[in-house]
N, CA and C of each residue as an Amber inpcrd file, in Angstrom:
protein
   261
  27.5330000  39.5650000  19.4680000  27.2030000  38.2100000  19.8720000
  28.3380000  37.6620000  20.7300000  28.3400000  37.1920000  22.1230000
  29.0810000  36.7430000  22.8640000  29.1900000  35.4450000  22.1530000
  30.6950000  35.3470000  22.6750000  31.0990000  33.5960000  22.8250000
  30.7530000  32.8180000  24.1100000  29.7450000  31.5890000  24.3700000
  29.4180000  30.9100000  25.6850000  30.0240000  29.5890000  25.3740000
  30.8750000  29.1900000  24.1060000  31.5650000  28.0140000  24.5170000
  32.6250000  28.0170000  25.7350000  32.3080000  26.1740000  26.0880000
  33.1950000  25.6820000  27.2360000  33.6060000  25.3120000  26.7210000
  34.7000000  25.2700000  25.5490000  35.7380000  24.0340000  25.1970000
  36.1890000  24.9780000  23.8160000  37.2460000  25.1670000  23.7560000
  38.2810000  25.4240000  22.5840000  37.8830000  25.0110000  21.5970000
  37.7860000  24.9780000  20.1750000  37.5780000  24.6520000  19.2580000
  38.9800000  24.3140000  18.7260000  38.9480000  23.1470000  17.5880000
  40.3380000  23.1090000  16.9720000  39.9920000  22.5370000  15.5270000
  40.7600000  23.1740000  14.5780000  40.4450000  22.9930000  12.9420000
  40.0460000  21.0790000  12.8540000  39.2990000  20.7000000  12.0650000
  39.7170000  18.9270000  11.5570000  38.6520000  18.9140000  10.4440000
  39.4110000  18.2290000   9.7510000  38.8450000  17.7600000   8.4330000
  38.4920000  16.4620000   8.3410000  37.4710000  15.9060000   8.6040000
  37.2410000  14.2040000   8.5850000  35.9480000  14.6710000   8.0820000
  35.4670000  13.0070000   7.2340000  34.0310000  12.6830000   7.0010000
  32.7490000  12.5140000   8.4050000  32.0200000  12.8740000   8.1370000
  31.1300000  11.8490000   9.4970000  29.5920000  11.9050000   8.7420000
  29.4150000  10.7920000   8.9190000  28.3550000  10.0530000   8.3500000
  27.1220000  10.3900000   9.4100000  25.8220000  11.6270000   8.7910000
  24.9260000  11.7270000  10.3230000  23.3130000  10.6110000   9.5990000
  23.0930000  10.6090000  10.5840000  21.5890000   9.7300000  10.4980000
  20.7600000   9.9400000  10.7090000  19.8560000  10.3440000  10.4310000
  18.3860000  11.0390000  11.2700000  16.9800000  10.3310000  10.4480000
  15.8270000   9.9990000  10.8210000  15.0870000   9.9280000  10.1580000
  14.5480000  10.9710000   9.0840000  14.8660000  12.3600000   9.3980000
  14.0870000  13.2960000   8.6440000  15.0870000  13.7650000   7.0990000
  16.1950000  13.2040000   7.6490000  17.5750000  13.2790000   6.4550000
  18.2680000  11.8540000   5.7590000  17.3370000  10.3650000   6.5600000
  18.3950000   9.4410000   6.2760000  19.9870000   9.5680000   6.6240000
  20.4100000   8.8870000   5.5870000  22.2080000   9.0900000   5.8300000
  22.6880000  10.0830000   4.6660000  23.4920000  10.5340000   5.4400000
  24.1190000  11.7440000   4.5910000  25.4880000  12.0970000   4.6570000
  26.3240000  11.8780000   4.5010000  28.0360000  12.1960000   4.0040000
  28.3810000  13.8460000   4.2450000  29.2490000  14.3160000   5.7680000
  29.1940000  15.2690000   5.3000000  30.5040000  16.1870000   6.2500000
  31.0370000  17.0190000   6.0010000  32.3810000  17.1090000   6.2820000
  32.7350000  17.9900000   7.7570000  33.5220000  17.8680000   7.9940000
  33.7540000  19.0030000   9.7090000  34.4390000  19.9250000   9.1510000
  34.4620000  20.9770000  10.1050000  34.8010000  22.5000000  10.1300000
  36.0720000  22.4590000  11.1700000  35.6430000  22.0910000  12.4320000
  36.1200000  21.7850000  13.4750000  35.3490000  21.2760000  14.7920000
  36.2270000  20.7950000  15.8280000  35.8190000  20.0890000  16.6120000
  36.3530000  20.5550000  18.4740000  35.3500000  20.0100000  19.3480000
  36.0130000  20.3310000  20.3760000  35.6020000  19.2740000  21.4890000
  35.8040000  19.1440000  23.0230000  35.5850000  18.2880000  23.5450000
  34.4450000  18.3970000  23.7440000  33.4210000  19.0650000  23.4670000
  32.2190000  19.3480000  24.1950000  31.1030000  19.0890000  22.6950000
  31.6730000  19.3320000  21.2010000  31.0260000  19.2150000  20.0360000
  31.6310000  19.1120000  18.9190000  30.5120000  19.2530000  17.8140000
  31.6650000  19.1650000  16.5300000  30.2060000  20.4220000  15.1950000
  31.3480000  20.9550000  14.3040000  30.8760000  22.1230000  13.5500000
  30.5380000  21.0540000  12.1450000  29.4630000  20.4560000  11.4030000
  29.6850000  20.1680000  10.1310000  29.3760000  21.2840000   9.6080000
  29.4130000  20.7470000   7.8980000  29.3000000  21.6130000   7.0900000
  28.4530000  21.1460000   6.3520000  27.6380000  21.9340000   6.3530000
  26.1660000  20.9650000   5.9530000  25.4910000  22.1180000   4.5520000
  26.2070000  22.9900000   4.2770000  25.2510000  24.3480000   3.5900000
  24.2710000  24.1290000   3.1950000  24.1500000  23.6480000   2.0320000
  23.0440000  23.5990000   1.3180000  21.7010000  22.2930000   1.6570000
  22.2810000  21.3810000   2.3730000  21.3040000  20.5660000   2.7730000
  20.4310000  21.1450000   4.0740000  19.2850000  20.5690000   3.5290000
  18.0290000  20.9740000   4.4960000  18.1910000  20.0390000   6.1870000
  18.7400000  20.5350000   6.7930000  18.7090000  20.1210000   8.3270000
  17.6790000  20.0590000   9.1670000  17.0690000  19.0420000  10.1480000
  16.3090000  19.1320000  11.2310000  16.6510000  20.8760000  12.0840000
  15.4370000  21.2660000  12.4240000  15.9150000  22.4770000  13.6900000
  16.7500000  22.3690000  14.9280000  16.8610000  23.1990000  15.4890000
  17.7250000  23.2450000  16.6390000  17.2970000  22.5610000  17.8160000
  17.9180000  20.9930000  18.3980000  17.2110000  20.7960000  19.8720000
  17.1790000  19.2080000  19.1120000  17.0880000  19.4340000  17.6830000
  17.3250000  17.8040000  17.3440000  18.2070000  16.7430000  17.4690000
  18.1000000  15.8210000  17.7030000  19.3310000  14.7720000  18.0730000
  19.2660000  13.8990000  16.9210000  20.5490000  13.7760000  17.0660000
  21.0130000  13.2690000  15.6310000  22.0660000  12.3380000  15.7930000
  22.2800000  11.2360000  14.9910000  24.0660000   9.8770000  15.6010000
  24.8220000  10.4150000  14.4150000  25.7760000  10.6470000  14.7430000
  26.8390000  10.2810000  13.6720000  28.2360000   9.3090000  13.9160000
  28.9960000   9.3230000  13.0570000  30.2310000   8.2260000  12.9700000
  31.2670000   8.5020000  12.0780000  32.1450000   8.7970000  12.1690000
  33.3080000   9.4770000  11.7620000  33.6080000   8.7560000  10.7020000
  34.3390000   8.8970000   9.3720000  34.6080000   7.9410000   8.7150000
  35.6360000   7.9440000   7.6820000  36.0620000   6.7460000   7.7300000
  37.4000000   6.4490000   7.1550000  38.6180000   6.3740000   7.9700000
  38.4090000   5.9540000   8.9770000  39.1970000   5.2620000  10.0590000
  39.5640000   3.8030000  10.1340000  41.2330000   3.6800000  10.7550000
  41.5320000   2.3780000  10.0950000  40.7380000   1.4090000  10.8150000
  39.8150000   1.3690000  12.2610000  38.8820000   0.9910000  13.0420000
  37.7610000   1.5300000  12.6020000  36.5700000   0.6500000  12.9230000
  35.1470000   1.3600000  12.7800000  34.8890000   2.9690000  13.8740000
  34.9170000   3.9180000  13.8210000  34.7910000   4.5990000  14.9310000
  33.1390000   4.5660000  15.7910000  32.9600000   4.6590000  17.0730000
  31.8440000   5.0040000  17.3590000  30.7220000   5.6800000  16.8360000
  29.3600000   5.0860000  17.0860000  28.4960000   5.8470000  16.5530000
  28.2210000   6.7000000  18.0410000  27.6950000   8.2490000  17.2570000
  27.4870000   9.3760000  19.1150000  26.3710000   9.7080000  18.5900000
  25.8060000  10.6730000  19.7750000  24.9160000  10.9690000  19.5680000
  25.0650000  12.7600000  19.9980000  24.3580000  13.6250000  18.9040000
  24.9190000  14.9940000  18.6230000  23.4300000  15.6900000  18.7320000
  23.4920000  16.7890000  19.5420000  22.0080000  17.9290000  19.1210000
  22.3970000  18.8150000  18.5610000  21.6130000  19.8490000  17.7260000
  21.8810000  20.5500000  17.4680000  21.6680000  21.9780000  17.8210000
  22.8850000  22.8390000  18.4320000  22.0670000  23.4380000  19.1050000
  22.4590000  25.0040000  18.1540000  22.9310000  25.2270000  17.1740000
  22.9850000  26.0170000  16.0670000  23.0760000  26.0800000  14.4060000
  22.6960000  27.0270000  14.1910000  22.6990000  26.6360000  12.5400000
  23.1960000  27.9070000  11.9110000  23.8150000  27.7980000  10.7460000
  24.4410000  29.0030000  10.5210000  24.7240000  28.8150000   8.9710000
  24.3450000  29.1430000   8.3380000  24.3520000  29.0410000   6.8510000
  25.5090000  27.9060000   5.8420000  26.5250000  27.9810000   6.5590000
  28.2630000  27.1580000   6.2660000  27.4850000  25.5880000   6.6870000
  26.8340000  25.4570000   8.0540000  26.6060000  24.4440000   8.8790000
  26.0560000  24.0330000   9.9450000  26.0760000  23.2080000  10.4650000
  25.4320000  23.1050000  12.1600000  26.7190000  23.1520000  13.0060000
  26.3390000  23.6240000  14.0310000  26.8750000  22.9460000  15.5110000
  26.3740000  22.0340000  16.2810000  27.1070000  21.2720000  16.8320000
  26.3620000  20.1340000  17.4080000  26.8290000  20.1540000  18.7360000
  26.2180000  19.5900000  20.1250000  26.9190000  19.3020000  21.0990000
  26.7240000  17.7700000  21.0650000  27.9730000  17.1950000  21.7740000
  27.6460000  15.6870000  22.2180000  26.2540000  15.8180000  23.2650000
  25.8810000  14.6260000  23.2810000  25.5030000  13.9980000  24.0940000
  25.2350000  12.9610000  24.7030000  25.6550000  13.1210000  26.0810000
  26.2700000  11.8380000  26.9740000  25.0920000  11.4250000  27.5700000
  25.5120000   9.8790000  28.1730000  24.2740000   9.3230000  28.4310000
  22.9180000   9.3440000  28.3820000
């Protein structure tokens, strides 16, 4: 299996809170992150498929952080991958 990421990955441990209608809100932790996406760790919860868009919001920051908006464009037993998406 090739690697086709554009962007480095780098370890982080933060909360991020995702939202979806098909999951509600759900609490759930990063793997790592990069400029282009972010890895949760989602195992055992039942996730939307791949291509779904989804907001999340980082949490426990001494500011509210942004809410983004994330697809998903893999799934892998540990978690999803997500890419941002801009405008």
């Amino acid at each position: 299996m090739s690697d086709s990421r554009n962007h480095s990955r780098t370890p982080m441990k933060c909360q991020v809170k995702v939202m979806h209608p098909a999951i509600g809100e759900i609490l759930v932790n990063t793997r790592d992150i990069s400029e282009g996406g972010i890895f949760l760790l989602t195992e055992d919860l039942e996730m939307p498929p791949i291509g779904t868009v989804l907001t999340g919001q980082v949490q426990g920051m001494p500011v509210e952080a942004p809410v983004v908006k994330m697809e998903i464009v893999r799934i892998e037993p540990a978690g999803i991958g997500l890419r941002f998406v801009t405008a």
